[in-house]
C-alpha positions in Angstrom: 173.1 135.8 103.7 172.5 133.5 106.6 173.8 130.7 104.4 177.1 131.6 104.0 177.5 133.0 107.5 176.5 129.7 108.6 179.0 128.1 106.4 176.7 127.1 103.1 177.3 126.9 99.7 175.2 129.0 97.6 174.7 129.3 94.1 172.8 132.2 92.7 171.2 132.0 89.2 169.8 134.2 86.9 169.0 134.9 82.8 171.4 138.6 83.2 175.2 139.3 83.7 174.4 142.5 84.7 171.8 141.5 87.5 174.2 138.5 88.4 177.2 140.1 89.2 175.3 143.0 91.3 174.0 140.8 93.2 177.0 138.9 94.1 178.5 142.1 94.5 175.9 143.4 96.8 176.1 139.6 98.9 179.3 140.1 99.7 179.4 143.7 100.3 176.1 143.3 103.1 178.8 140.3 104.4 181.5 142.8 105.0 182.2 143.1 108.8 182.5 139.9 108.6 185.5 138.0 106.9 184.3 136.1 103.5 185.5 132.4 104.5 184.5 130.8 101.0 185.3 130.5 97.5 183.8 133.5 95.8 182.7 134.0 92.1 180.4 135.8 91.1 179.8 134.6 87.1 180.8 130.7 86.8 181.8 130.6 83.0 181.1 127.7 80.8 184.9 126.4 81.1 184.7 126.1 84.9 181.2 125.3 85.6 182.6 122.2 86.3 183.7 123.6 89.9 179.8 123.3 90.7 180.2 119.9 91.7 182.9 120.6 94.1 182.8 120.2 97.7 183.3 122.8 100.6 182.1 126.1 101.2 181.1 128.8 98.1 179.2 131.1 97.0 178.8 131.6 92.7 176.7 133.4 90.4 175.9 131.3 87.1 174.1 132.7 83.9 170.9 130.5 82.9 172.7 129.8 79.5 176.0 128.7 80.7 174.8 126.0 83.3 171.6 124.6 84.3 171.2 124.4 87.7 169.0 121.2 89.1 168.5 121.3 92.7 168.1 117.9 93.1 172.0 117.5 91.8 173.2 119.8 94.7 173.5 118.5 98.3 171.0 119.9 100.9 174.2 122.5 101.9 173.5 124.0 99.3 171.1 127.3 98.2 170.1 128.0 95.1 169.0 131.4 94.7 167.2 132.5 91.3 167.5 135.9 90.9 165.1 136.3 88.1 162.1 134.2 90.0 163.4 135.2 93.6 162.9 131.3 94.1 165.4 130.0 97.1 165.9 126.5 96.9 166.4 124.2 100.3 164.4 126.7 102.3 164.2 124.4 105.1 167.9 125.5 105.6 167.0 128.5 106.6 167.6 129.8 110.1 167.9 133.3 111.7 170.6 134.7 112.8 172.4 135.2 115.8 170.9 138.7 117.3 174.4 140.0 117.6 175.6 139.4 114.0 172.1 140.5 112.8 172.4 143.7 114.7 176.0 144.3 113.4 174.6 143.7 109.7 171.7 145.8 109.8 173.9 148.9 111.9 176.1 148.4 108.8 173.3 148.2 106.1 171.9 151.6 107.6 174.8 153.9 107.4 
């Protein structure tokens, strides 16, 4: 989560639709007090996986069989998350956050 509050790109990755797009869903939905500023979509098909190259800020899901994902194609901005493995890639990007947005996330979380 800390990634795309802190303005990352991430790109989560697993070998199931339905895991994928829960877990997208359930990104986004732990993000909700605060506004989504990023390109969102949860299952990158095979027609646009091209829009994994692009620049700026996002956060998409992509299915083991439609796109392999090779960290060392990405730039350091970005996270790659497997699912599946629970492997993060670029942890070295990770940083805490701020005590008042992680106190507003976990009052939400809990009710």
């Amino acid at each position: 989560m800390s990634a795309v509050i802190m303005d990352g790109s991430v790109v989560f990755v697993s070998s199931s639709y339905n895991y994928l797009t829960m877990f997208a869903e359930s990104m986004r939905v732990l993000l909700y007090p605060l506004p989504l500023i990023t390109t969102y979509v949860p299952q990158v098909t095979a027609a646009t996986s091209g829009c994994l190259q692009s620049i700026g800020i996002y956060m998409f899901g992509v299915h083991k069989e439609v796109y392999y994902v090779d960290p060392a194609e990405y730039d350091e901005g970005v996270w790659i998350v497997d699912i599946d493995t629970g492997d993060i890639q670029n942890k070295s990007l990770i940083v805490e956050l701020p005590t008042g947005i992680m106190d507003t996330l976990q009052k939400s979380v809990s009710q």
